[in-house]
C-alpha positions as CSV (number, residue, x, y, z in Angstrom):
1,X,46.4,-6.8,82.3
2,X,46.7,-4.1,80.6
3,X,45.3,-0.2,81.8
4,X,42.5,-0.3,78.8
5,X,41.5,-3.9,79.3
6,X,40.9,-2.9,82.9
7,X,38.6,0.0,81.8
8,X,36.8,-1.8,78.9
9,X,36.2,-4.5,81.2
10,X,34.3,-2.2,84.2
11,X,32.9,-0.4,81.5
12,X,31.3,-3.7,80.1
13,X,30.7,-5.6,83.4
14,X,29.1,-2.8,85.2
15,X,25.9,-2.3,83.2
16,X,25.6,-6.3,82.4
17,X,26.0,-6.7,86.3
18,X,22.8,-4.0,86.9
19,X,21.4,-5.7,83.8
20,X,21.6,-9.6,85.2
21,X,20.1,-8.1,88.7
22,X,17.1,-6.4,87.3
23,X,16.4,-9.7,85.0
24,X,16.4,-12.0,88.0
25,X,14.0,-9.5,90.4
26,X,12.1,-9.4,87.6
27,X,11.8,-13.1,87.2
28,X,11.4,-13.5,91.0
29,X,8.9,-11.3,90.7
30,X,6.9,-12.8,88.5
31,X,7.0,-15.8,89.3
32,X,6.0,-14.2,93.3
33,X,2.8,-13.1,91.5
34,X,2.1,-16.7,90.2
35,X,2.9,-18.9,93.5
36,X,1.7,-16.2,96.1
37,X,-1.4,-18.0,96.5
38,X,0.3,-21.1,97.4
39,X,2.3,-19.9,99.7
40,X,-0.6,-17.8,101.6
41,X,-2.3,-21.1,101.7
42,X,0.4,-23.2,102.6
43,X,1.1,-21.0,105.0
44,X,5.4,-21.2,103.9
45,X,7.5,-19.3,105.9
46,X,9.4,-16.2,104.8
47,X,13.0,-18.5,104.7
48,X,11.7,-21.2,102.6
49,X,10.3,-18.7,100.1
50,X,13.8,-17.7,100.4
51,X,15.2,-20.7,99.8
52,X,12.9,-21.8,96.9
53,X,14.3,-19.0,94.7
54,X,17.8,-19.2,95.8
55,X,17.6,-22.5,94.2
56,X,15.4,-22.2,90.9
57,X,18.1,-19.0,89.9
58,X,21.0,-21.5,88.7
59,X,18.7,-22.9,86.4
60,X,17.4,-19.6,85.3
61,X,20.9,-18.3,84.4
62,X,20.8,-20.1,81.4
63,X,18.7,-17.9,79.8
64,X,19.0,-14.9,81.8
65,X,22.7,-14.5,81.2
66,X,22.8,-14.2,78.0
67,X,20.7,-11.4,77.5
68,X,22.2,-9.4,80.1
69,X,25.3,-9.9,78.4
70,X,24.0,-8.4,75.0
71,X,22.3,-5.2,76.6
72,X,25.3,-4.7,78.8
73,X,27.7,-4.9,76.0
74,X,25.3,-2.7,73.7
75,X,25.2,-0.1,76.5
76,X,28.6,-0.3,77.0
77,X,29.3,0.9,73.4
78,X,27.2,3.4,73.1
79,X,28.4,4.8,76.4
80,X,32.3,4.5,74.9
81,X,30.9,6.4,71.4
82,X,28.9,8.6,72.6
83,X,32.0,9.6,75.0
84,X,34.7,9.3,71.7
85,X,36.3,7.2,73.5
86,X,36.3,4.4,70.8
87,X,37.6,7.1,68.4
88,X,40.5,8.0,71.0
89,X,41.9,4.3,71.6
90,X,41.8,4.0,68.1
91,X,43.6,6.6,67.1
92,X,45.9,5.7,69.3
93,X,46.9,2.7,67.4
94,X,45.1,0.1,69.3
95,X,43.1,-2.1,66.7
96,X,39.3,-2.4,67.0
97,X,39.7,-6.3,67.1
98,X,42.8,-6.0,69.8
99,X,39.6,-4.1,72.0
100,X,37.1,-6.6,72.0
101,X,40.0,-9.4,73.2
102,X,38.5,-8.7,76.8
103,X,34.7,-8.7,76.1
104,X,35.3,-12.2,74.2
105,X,37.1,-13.5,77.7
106,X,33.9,-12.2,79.5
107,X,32.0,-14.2,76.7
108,X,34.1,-17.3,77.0
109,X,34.0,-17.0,80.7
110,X,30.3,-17.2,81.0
111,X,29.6,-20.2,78.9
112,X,32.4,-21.7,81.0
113,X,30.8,-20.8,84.5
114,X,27.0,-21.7,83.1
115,X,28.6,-25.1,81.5
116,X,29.5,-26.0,85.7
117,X,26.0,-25.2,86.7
118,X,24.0,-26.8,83.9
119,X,26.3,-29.7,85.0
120,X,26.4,-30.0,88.2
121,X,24.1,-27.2,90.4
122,X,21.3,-26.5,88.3
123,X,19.2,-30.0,87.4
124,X,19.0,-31.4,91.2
125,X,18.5,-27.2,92.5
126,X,15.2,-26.8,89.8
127,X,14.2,-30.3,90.8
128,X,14.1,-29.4,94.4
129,X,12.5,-25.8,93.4
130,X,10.0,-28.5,91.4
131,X,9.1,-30.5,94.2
132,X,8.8,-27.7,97.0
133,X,6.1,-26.2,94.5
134,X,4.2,-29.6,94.4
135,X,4.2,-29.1,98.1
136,X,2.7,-26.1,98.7
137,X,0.0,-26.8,95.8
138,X,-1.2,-29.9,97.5
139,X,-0.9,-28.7,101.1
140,X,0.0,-31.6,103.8
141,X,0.1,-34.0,101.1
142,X,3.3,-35.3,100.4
143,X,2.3,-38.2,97.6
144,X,4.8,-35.6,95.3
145,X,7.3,-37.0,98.1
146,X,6.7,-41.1,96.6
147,X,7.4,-42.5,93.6
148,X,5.0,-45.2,93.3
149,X,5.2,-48.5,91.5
150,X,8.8,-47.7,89.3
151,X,10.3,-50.3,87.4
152,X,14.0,-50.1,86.4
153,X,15.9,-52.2,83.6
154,X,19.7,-52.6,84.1
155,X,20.3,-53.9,81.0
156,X,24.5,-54.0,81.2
157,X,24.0,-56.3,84.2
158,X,20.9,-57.8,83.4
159,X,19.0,-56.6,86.3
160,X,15.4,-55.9,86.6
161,X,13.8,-53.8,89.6
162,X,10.2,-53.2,90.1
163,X,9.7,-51.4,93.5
164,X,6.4,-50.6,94.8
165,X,7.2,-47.4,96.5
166,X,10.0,-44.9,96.5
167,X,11.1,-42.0,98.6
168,X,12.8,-39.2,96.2
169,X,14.0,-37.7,99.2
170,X,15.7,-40.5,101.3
171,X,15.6,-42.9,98.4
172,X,14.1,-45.6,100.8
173,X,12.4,-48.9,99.0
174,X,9.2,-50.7,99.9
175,X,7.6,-53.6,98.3
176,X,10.8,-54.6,96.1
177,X,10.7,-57.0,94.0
178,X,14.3,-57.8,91.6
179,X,14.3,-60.1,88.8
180,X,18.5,-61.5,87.7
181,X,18.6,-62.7,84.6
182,X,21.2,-64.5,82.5
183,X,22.5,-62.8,79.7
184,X,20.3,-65.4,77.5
185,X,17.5,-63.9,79.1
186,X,16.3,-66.3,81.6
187,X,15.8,-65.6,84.9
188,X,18.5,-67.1,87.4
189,X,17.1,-65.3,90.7
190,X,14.0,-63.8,91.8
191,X,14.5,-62.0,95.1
192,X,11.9,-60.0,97.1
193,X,12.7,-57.7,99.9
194,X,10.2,-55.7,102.2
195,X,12.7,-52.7,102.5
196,X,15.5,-51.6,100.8
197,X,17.6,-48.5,102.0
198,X,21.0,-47.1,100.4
199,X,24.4,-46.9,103.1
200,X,27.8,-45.9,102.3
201,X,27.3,-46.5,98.0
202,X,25.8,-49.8,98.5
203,X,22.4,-50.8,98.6
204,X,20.6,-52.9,101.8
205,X,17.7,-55.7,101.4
206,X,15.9,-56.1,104.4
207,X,13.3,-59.1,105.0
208,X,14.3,-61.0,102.0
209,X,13.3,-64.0,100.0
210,X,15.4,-65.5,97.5
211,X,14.2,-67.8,95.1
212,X,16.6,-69.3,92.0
213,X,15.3,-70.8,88.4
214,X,16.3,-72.7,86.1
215,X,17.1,-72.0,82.2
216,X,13.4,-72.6,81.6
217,X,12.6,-70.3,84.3
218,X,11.5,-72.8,86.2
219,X,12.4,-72.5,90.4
220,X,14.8,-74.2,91.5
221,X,15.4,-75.3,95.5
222,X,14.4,-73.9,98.4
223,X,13.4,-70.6,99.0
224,X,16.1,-68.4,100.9
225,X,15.3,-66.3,103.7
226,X,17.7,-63.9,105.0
227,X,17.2,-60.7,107.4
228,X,18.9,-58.5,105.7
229,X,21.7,-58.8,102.9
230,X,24.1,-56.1,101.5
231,X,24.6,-56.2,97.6
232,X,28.0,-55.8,97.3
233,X,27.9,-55.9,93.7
234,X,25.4,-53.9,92.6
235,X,26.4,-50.9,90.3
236,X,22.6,-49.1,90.8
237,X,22.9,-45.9,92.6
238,X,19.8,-43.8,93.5
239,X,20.1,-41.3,90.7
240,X,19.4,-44.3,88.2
241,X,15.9,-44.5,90.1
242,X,15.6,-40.7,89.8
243,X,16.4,-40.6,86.5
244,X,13.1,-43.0,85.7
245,X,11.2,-40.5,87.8
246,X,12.3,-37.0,86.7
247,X,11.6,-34.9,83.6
248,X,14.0,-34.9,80.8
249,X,14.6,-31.1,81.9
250,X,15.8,-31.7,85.2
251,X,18.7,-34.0,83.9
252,X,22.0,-32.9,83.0
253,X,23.4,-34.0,79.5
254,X,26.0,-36.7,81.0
255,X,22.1,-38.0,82.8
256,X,21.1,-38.4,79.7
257,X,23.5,-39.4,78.0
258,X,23.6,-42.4,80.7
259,X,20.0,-42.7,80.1
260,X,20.4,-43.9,76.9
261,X,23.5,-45.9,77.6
262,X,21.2,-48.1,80.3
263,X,18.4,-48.0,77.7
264,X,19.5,-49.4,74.0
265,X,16.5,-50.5,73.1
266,X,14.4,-47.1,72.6
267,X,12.5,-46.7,69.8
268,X,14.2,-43.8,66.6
269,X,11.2,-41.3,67.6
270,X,12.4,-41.4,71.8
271,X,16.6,-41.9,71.0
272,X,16.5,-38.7,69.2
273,X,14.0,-36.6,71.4
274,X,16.1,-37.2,74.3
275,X,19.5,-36.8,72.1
276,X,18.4,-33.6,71.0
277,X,18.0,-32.3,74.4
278,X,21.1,-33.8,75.7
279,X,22.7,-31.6,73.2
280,X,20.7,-28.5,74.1
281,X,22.2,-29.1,77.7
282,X,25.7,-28.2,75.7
283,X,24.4,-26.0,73.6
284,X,23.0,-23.8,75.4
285,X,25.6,-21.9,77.8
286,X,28.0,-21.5,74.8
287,X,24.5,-18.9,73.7
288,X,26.8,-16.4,76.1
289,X,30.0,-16.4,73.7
290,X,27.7,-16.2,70.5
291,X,26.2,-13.2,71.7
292,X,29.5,-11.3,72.1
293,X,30.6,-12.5,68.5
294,X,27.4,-11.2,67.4
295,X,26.9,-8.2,69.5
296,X,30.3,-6.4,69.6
297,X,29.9,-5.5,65.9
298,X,26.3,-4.4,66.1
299,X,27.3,-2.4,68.9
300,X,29.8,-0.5,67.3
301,X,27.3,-0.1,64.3
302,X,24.4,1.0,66.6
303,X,26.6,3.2,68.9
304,X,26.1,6.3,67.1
305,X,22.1,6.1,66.5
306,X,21.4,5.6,70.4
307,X,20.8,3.3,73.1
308,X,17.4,3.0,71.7
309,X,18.6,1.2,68.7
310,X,20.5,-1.0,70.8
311,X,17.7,-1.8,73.3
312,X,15.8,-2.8,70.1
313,X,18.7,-5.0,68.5
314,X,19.1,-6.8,72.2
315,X,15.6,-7.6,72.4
316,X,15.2,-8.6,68.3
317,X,18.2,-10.6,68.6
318,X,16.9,-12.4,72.0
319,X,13.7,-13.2,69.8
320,X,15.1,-14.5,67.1
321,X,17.7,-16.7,68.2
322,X,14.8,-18.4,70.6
323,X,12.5,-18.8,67.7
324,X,15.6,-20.1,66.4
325,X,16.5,-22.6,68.9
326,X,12.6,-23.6,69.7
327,X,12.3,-24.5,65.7
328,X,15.9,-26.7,65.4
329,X,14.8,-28.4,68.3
330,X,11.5,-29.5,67.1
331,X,13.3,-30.5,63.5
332,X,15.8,-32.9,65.3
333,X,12.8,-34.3,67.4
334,X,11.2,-34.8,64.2
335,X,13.9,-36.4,62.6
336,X,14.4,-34.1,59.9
337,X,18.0,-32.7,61.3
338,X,20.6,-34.4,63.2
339,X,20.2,-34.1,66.8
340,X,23.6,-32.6,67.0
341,X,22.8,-29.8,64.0
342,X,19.5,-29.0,65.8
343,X,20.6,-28.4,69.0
344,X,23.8,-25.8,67.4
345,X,22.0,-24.9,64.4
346,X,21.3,-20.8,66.6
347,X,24.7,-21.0,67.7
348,X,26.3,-21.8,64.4
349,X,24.2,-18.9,62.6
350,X,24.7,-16.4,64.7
351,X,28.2,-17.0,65.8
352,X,28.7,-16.9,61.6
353,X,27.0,-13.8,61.6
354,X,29.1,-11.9,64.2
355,X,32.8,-13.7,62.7
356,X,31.8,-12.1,59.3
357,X,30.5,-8.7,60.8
358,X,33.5,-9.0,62.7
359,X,35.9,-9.8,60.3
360,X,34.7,-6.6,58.1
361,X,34.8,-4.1,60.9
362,X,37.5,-1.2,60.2
C-alpha cells in the first residue's frame, strides 16, 4: 500500500469511526429512554441491559453504517480542501479517480462485512434482543417463551406437524401430533407423541402412538406404542419451526428464501411480499458502496462551500434514498415492480448518479 493510500485512508476512517460511535450511543440512547421503564420494573440487572444492546447493534449496523460512511467521507473532503491537500496530490500527477481507489475498498469492504452479519449474526441477535424485551414488558411471565399450537407443512416430504406447545428457547415439543402422507395425498401414518426433544440433528418422540391408514384414509392394524423412537429420517430441524413463529424481519434472505421453497403453494399477494423482502436482505448492505459512488463526487463538489453543506447533503441524501427504498418496497409488495427491481431500485439510482458524477469529475 502505497504512502497516500495510507493517509487517505486514516483521513477517511477516522471521522467515519467517531461518526459510527456517536450514531450507535445515540441509538442506545434512545432507545434507554423508551425501555427504562421496563427495566426499573423488571427490576434487569445492569449486565443484561448490557447484553440486550450488545446484541440489537448487529442488526442496527445496517442502517447505521451507511450514514457514517457518508458524513465521514464528506468530512474527510472538506478537511483534505480546506487543507489544499487535494490540489497538492493532484498536481502531483495523481488522478482524482486513482484517489478515491481506497475509499471505494472501504465501500466495498463494508457491504462485504454487513452482508456476514445480515447473514449470519444479525436475525437470531435482534430476535433474542426481541424476546428479552417481551420479557421485561410482561414481568415473570414467560408465555413470549412458548409457541402455542404451531402447525408445520413439509411439503417436499409430505409431512404435516401440528404441535401443541413449543419452547423457542430449547425447542422442546408437547402435545405433537404428525400426519405422513403419500405423495397422492392420503395419509399413510398418523403418529402422536407426548414429547418431542431435538439431540445431536435428529429429532426424539417420546410416549408414542402410531397408527397407519389406508389409501382411503381409513386405519389400518393395530395401534403401535413405543416409549420413545428416534426419527432417523427426518430432514425438520428447529429453525423450520422458528421460522413459522418469527417475523419476516428476523429472517435472513437464505430463511426466506427456504420459506418459500417449503411453501409452494402461497398465494401472488404473499410470494411477492416475502420476495421483496428477501431481496431487501441483499440489498441493503450493498447501500454502503452506493454511498461512496455517490458521495465522493459530492464531496469534492461541497468541499469548498463548508462542512455545513456537507452535513446537509449527508442528511438529504440519507432521506431520500429511504423514502426511496420505503416506496420500491411497497411497489413490489403491490405488484406493480418486480420484487427484484424494488428491492435495488435506491441502489441502482443512486449508484447511477455517483458513476456519472464520477465519470465527469476533472
Amino acid at each position: 500500500m502505497k504512502l497516500i493510500d495510507k493517509y487517505i485512508l486514516r483521513s477517511f476512517l477516522v471521522p467515519t469511526a467517531y461518526c459510527l460511535l456517536t450514531f450507535c450511543m445515540l441509538f442506545v440512547l434512545f432507545d434507554l429512554f423508551d425501555h427504562l421503564s421496563d427495566f426499573i420494573d423488571a427490576r434487569t440487572s445492569f449486565l443484561q441491559i448490557m447484553r440486550y444492546y450488545f446484541y440489537i447493534l448487529p442488526a442496527m449496523l445496517v442502517f447505521i453504517f451507511p450514514i457514517s460512511l457518508l458524513l465521514g467521507l464528506l468530512y474527510s473532503l472538506w478537511q483534505l480542501s480546506k487543507n489544499n491537500e487535494l490540489t497538492a496530490m493532484r498536481a502531483s500527477g495523481v488522478s482524482l479517480m486513482r484517489l478515491t481507489i481506497p475509499i471505494l475498498l472501504v465501500g466495498l469492504f463494508s457491504s462485504l462485512l454487513i452482508t456476514g452479519l445480515q447473514e449470519t449474526v444479525a436475525p437470531w441477535s435482534s430476535y433474542w434482543a426481541d424476546q428479552f424485551i417481551q420479557r421485561q414488558k410482561k414481568g415473570n411471565d414467560l408465555s413470549t417463551r412458548y409457541a402455542l399450537n404451531l402447525t408445520i407443512n413439509n411439503e417436499e416430504q409430505h409431512r404435516i406437524w401440528a404441535i401443541s406447545k413449543f419452547d423457542l428457547t430449547t425447542y422442546d415439543m408437547q402435545g405433537i401430533k404428525i400426519v405422513q402422507q403419500r405423495p397422492d395425498g392420503s395419509d399413510l401414518d398418523m403418529i402422536h407423541a407426548e414429547e418431542g426433544k431435538f439431540y445431536d440433528g435428529r429429532w426424539w418422540l417420546f410416549k408414542v402412538t402410531i397408527q397407519k391408514h389406508d389409501f382411503y384414509n381409513n386405519p389400518v392394524g393395530p395401534v403401535v406404542t413405543e416409549p420413545q423412537r428416534q426419527m432417523t429420517d427426518w430432514t425438520e430441524t428447529p429453525d423450520d419451526f422458528l421460522h413459522e413463529v418469527k417475523d419476516p424481519i428476523f429472517l435472513s434472505s437464505r430463511d426466506l428464501w427456504k420459506f418459500m421453497r417449503d411453501h409452494e403453494n402461497l398465494s401472488e399477494k404473499t410470494n411477492a411480499r416475502i420476495t421483496v423482502d428477501m431481496h431487501v436482505r441483499l440489498a441493503m448492505p450493498w447501500t454502503c458502496l452506493v454511498v461512496t459512488l455517490f458521495g465522493i463526487p459530492c464531496g469534492i463538489r461541497a468541499a469548498r462551500k463548508g462542512a455545513l453543506v456537507g452535513v446537509m447533503i449527508a442528511l438529504l441524501t440519507f432521506f431520500a434514498f429511504y423514502f426511496l427504498m420505503t416506496f420500491g418496497q411497497w411497489l413490489g409488495k403491490n405488484q406493480v415492480l418486480t420484487p427484484l427491481v424494488s428491492a435495488w431500485l435506491p441502489n441502482l439510482v443512486f449508484a447511477s448518479a455517483g458513476l456519472f458524477m464520477l465519470a465527469r469529475m476533472r
